[in-house]
C-alpha positions in Angstrom: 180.8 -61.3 -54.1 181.8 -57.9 -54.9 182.9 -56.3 -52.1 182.5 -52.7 -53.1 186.1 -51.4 -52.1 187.4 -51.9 -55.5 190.1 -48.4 -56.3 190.3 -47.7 -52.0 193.4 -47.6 -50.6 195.0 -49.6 -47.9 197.3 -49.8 -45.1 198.5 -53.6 -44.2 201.0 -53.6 -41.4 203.2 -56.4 -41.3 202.2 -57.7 -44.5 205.4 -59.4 -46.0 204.4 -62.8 -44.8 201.8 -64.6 -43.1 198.5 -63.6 -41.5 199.2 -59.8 -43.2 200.3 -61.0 -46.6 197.1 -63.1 -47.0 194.7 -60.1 -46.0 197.5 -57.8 -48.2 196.6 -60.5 -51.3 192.5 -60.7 -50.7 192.0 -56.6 -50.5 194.3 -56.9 -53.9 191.9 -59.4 -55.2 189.3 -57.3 -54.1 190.8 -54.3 -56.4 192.3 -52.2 -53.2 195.9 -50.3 -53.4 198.2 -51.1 -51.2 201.2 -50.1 -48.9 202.7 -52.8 -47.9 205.1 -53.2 -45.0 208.0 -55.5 -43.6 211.1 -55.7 -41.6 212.8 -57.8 -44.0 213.1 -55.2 -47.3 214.0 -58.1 -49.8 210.9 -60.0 -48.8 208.7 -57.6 -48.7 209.9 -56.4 -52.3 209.1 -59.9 -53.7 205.3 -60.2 -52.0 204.8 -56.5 -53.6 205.6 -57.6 -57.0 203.8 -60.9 -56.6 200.6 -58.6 -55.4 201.3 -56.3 -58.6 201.3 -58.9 -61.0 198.8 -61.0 -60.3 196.2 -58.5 -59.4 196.9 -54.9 -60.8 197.0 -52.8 -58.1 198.9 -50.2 -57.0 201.6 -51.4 -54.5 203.6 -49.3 -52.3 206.4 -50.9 -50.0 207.4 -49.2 -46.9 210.2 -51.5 -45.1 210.8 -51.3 -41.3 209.4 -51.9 -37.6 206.0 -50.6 -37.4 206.3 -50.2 -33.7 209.0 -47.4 -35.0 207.4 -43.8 -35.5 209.9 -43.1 -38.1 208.4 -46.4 -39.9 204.3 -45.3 -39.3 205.6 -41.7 -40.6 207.2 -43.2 -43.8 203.3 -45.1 -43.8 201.5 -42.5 -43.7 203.4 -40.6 -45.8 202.8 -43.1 -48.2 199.3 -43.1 -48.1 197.5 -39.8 -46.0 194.3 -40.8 -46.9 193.7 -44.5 -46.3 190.2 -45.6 -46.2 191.3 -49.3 -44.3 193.8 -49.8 -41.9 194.5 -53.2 -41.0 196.9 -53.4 -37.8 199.2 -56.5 -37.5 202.8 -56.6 -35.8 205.0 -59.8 -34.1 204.4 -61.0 -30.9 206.9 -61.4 -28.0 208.8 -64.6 -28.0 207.9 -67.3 -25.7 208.7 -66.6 -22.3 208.2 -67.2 -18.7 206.5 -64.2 -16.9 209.9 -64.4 -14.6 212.3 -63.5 -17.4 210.3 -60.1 -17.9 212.3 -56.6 -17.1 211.0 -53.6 -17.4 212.1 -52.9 -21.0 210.8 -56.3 -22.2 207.3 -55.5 -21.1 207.0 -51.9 -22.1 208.4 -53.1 -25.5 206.0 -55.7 -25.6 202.9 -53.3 -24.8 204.3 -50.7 -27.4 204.3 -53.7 -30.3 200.7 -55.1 -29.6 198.9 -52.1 -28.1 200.5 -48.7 -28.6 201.2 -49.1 -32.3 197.8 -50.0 -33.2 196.4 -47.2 -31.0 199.1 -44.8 -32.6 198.2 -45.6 -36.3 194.2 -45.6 -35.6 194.5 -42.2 -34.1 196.7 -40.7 -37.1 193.8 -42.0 -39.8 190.1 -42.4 -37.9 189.1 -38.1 -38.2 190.1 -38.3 -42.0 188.0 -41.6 -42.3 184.8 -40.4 -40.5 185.0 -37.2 -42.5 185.3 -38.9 -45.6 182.3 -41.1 -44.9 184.4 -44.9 -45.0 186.8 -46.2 -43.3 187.7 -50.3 -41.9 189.8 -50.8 -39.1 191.1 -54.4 -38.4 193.0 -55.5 -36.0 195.1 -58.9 -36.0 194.9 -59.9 -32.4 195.3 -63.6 -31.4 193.1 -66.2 -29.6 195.2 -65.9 -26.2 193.2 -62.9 -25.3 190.7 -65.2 -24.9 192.2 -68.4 -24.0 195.7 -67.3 -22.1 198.6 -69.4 -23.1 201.6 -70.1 -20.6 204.6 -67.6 -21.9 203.0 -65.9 -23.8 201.6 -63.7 -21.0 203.0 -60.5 -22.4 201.4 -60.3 -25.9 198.4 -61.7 -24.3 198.4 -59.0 -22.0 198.9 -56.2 -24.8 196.4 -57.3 -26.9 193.9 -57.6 -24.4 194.4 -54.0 -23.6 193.7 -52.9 -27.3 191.0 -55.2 -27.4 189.4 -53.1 -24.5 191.0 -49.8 -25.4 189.1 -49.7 -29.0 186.0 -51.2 -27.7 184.9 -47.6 -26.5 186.4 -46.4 -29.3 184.8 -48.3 -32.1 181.4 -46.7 -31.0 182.1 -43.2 -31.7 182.7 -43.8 -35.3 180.3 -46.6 -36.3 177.7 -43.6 -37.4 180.0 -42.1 -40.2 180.4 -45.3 -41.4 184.1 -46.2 -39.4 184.1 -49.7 -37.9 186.8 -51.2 -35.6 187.1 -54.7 -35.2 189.7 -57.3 -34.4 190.5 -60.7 -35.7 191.8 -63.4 -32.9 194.0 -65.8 -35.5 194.1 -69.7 -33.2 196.4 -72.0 -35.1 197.1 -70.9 -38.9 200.1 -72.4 -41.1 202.4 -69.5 -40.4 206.3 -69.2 -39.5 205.4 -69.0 -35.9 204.2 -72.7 -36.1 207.0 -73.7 -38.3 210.0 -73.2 -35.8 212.6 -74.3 -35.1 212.2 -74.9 -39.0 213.9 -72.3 -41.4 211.5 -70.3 -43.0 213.7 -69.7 -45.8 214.3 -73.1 -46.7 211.6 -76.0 -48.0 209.9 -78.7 -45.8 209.7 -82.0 -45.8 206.9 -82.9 -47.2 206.6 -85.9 -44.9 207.6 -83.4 -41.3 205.4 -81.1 -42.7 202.3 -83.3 -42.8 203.4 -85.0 -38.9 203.6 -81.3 -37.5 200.2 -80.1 -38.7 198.9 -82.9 -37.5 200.5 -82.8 -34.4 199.8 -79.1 -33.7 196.2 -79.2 -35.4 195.3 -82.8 -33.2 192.7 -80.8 -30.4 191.3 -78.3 -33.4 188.3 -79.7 -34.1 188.5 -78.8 -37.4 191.7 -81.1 -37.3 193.4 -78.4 -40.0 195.8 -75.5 -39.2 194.0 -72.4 -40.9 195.4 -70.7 -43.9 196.6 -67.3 -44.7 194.4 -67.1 -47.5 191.4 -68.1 -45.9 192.2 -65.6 -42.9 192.7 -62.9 -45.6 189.4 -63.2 -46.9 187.5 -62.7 -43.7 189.7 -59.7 -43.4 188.5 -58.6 -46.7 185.1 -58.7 -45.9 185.2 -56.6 -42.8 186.9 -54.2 -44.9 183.8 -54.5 -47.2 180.9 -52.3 -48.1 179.2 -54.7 -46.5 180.3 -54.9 -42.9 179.0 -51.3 -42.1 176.7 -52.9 -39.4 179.8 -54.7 -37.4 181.7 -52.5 -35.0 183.7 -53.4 -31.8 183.8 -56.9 -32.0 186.4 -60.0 -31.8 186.0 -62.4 -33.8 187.9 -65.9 -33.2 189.2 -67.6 -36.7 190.6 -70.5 -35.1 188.1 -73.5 -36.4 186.5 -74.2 -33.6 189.3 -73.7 -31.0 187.7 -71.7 -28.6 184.7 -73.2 -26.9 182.0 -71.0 -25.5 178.2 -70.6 -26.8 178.0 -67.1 -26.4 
């Protein structure tokens, strides 16, 4: 399918790795330019030439914390006129509720909530006056389905959740949507610890832990970057102009609820 973004220009925070580098790689596919963005500069560097040479595309690289303004600055500075914005940052590590000070939680909220809400208000007027514009937001399943420690990011991401859901209706008619994705249990480095990232598998420990960790999905797989991307991709599409303000769950069959 042609997704009729093919020469737009993109924003993909946190995009080195994971869940961003395989919605970075589908708007590639799909023809979009990119900035790119990473804390870790040498990593980042080699998934923006990868992006370049398999795909053509413009690829700018912008290393740093999102949650920094200095870093959304150097972003937007990059690219003033982005017609989709896709939001992704880190979680807070596991931990019990207990363990949280002050600093840890407004640190947490300023990741997963004020971030997002920071970049969306520097790019949504230019969108809407321009006629196009594709907000995503990489969320995560516990704002729906709490998990113990992670309280904090759950927290923070339910706020945006609600925050934008106002939000995403004052756009939707000059053809701005909003929407967020709510990643369950993909093949990332967040289900690979204590593992290195930076050093190969065993095959045969890599096949016991997704099975382990995928046992109560029923689709009895871990979800993939690439797959994840593509959904991305097509909210980001000409063709998603009639889906604002919603949440969608990518988490094969995870959550349970008919409605």
């Amino acid at each position: 399918m042609d997704l009729g973004i093919r020469g737009k220009k993109a924003i993909v925070c946190a995009s080195s790795k994971g869940l961003g580098r395989g919605c970075a790689i589908a708007l590639a596919e799909a023809g979009v330019d990119l900035v790119v963005n990473g804390r870790d500069a040498e990593l980042l560097a080699k998934t923006a030439q990868d992006i370049r040479d398999r795909f053509g595309v413009e690829v700018i690289e912008v290393a740093g914390d999102v949650s920094k303004p200095e870093v959304q600055r150097a972003l937007l500075a990059a690219c003033p006129a982005p017609d989709i914005l896709v939001n992704n940052n880190g979680g807070p590590p596991r931990r019990d509720f207990r363990e949280l000070d002050r600093a840890k939680i407004l640190e947490g909220v300023t990741q997963n909530m004020v971030t997002p809400i920071e970049l969306i208000q520097a790019v949504i007027d230019g969108m809407a006056k321009r006629g196009f514009g594709r907000i995503v937001n990489i969320t995560s399943l516990s704002v729906y389905v709490p998990i113990p420690g992670l309280d904090l990011s759950s927290g923070a991401r339910a706020g945006l959740t609600s925050f934008l859901a106002g939000v995403a209706r004052t756009v939707i008619d000059r053809n701005v949507t909003i929407n967020s994705l709510l990643p369950g249990k993909h093949d990332t480095d967040r289900l690979r610890d204590p593992h290195d990232a930076g050093t190969p598998e065993d095959p045969a420990t890599a096949a016991a832990r997704k099975a382990r960790i995928s046992a109560d999905v029923p689709a009895k797989r871990l979800g993939t970057p690439e797959e994840f991307g593509q959904i991305c991709a097509f909210l980001c599409s000409v063709h998603a102009g009639y889906l604002t303000g919603q949440n969608i769950p990518v988490d094969g069959g995870l959550y349970v609820s008919a409605f």
